[in-house]
C-alpha positions as CSV (number, residue, x, y, z in Angstrom):
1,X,-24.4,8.9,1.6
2,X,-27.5,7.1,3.2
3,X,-28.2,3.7,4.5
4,X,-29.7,1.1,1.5
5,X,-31.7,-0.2,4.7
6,X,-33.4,2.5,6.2
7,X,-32.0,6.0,4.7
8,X,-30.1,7.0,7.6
9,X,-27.3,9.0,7.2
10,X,-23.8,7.5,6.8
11,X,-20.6,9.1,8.3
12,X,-17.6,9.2,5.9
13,X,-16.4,5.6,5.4
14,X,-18.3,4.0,7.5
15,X,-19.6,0.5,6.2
16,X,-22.5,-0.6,9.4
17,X,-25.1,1.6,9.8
18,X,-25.6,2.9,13.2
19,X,-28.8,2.6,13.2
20,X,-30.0,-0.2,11.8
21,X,-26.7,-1.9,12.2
22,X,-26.8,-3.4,8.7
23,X,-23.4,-3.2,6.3
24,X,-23.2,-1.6,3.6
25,X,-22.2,-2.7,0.3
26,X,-20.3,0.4,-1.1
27,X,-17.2,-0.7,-2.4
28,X,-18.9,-2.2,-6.3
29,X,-22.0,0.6,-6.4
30,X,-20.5,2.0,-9.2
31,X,-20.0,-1.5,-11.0
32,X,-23.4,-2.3,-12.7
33,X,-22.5,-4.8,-14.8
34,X,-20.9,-6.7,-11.7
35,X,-22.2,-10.4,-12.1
36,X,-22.0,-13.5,-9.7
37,X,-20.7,-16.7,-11.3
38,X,-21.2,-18.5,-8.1
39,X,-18.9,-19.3,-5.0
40,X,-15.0,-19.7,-5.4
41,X,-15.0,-23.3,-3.8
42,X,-11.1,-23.2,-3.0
43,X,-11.1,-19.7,-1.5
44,X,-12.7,-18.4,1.5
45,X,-12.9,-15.4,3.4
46,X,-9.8,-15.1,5.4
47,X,-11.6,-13.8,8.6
48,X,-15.1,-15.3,8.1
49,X,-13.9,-18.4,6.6
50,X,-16.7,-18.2,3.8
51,X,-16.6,-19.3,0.3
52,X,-16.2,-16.4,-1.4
53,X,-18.2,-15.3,-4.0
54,X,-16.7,-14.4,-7.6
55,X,-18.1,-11.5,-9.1
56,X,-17.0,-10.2,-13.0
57,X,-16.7,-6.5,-13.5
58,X,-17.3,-4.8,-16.4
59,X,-14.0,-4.3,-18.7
60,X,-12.6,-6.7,-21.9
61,X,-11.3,-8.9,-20.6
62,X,-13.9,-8.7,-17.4
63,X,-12.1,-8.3,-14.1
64,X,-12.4,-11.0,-11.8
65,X,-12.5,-10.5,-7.9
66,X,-13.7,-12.9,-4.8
67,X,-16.2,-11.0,-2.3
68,X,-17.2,-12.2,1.3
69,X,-21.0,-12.3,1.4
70,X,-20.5,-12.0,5.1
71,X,-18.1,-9.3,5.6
72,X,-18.5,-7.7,2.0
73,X,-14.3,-8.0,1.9
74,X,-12.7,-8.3,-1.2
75,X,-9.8,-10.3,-2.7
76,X,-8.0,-9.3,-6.0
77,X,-5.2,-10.5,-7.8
78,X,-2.0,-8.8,-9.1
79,X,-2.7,-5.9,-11.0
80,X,-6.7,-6.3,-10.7
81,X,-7.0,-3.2,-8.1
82,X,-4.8,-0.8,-10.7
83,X,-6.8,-1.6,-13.3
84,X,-10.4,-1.4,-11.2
85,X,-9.2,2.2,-10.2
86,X,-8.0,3.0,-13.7
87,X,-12.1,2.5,-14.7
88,X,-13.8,3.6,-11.7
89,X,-11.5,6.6,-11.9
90,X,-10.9,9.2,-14.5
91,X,-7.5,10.3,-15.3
92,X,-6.5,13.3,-12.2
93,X,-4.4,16.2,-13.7
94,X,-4.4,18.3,-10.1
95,X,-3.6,17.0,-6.4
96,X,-6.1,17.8,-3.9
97,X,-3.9,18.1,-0.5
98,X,-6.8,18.7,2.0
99,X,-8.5,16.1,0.4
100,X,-5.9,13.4,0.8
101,X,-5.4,14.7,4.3
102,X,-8.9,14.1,5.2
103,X,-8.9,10.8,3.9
104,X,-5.6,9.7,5.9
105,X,-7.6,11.2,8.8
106,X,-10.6,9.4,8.8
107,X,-9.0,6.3,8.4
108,X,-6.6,6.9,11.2
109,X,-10.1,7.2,13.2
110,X,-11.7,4.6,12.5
111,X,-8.3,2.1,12.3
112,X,-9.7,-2.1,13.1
113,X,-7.4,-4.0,15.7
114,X,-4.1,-4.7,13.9
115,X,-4.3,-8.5,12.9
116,X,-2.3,-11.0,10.4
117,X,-4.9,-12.5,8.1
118,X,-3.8,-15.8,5.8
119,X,-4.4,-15.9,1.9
120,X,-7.2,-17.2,0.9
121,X,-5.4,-19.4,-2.1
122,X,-2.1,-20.7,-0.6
123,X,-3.0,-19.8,3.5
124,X,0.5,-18.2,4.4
125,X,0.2,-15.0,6.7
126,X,0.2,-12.5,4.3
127,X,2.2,-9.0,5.0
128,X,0.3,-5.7,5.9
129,X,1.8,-2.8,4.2
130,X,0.4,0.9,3.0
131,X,-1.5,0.8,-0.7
132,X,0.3,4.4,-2.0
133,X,1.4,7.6,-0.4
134,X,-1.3,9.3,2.0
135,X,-4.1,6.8,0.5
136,X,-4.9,5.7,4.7
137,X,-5.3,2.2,3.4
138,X,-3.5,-0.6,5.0
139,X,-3.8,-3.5,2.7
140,X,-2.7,-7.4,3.3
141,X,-0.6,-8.5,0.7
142,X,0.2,-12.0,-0.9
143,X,3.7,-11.7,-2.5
144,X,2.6,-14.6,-5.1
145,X,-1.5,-14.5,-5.2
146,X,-3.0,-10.5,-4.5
147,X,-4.1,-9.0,-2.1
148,X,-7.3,-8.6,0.7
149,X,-9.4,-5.4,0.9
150,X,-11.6,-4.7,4.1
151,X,-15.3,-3.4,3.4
152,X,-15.1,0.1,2.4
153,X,-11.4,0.4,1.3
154,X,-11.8,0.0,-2.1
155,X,-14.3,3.3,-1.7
156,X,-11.8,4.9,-0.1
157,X,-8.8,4.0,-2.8
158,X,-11.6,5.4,-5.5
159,X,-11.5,8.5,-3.6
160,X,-7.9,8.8,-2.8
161,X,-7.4,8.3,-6.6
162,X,-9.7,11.0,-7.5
163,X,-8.4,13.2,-5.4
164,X,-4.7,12.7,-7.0
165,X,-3.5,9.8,-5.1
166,X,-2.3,8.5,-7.9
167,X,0.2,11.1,-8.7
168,X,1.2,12.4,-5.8
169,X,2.3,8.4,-5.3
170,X,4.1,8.7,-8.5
171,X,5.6,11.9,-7.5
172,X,7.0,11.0,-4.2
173,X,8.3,7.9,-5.6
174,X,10.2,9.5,-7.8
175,X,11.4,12.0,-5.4
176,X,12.7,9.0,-2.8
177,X,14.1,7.6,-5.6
178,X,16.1,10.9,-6.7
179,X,17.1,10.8,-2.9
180,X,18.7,7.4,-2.9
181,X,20.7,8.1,-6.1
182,X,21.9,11.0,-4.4
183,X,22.7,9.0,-1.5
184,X,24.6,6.4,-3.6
185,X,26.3,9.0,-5.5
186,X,27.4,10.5,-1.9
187,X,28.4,7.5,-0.8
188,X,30.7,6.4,-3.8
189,X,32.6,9.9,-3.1
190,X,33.2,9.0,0.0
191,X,34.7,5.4,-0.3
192,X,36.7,7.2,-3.3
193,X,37.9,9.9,-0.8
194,X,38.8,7.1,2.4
195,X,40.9,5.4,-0.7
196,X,42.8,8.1,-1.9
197,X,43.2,8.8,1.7
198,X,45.0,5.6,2.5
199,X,47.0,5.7,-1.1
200,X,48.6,9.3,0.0
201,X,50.1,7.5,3.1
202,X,53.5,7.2,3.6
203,X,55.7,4.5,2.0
204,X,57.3,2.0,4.1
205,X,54.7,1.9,6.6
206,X,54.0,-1.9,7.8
207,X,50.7,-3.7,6.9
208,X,49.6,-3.3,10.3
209,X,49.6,0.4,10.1
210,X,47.6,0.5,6.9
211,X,44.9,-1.7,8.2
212,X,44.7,0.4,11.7
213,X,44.7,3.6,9.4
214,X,42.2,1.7,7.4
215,X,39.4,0.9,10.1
216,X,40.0,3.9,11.8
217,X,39.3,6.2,8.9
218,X,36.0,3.9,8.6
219,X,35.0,4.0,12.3
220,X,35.6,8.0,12.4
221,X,33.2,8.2,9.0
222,X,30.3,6.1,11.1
223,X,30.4,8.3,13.8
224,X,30.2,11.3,11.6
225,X,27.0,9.4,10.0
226,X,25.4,8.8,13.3
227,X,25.7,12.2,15.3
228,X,24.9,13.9,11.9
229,X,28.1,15.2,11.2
């Protein structure tokens, strides 16, 4: 990729040019029938304190998303980022391993200083957390309103996507999940096993005894759990 400015080349993922120092706008290249409706007067730019700008991608209905004319960061509501990937991206049958390893590398490289921004609709800190398995993309997230992409991330979540993202997300999900039912099911044999345990104990013994038996069946089971036994 080269510099819309003067042509230099561009390292992966990077948004300034080094040599011109102008940013570039590479996250809606592939959106030609993006169109500007005109700044979102309620909702600025949570670091450049901006009006954004509302822009209407291509789609029926058209997808709506707020861009920093500063900063070039964007803000999308629920859903809008699955469904901007689901059209940017076709369908992946295969998962490219190096691929999504490259990308979690270069964005471990060239990681901002870790900072709480607010949401640009309601102002509340919004929470940082990883957009899908191995994407490299830390995203800040508004439980109620969307969510904040820095320049360049969206590229990069277009990438990840193509290069299976998608599914190998949907593949370890389900592989935690199979994990924690396991887990459960573990667990519930267990409990089953410490009550059966106590029901086999001898008649006559006083209330005291069964609640000593009781907490020290369940304090020897903890320590089992936390020395890995």
């Amino acid at each position: 990729m080269k510099c819309a400015c003067c042509a230099a080349p561009l390292p992966p993922q990077a948004v300034v040019c080094a040599y011109c120092g102008s940013r570039q706008d590479v996250d809606l290249q592939s959106w030609v029938q993006a169109e500007s409706i005109g700044p979102m007067q309620d909702l600025s730019c949570p670091d450049c304190r901006q009006s954004l700008e509302e822009l209407r991608l291509g789609g029926d209905p058209p997808l709506v998303v707020g861009r920093c004319h500063t900063c070039l960061g964007l803000f999308l509501g629920h859903g809008v980022l699955e469904q901007l990937l689901s059209q940017a991206v076709r369908p992946s049958i295969d998962i490219d391993g190096p691929r999504l390893n490259s990308l979690v590398e270069q964005a471990a490289g060239s990681s901002p200083p870790l900072r709480y921004r607010h949401c640009p609709v309601c102002d509340d800190l919004m929470n940082r957390s990883l957009y899908g398995k191995r994407s490299g993309v830390i995203v800040d997230r508004c439980r109620d309103h969307g969510l904040w992409l820095d320049a360049g991330e969206l590229r990069q979540l277009m990438e990840w996507a193509h290069a299976g993202g998608l599914l190998h997300h949907a593949a370890r999900m389900e592989e935690e999940q199979r994990e924690q039912e396991r887990r459960r099911r573990q667990e519930e044999v267990e409990r089953r096993a410490a009550e059966q345990e106590l029901q086999n104990l001898e008649p006559g013994r006083g209330q005291n005894d069964w609640l000593d038996a009781d907490l020290t069946t369940l304090l020897t089971r903890g320590l089992q759990r936390l020395l890995g036994g």
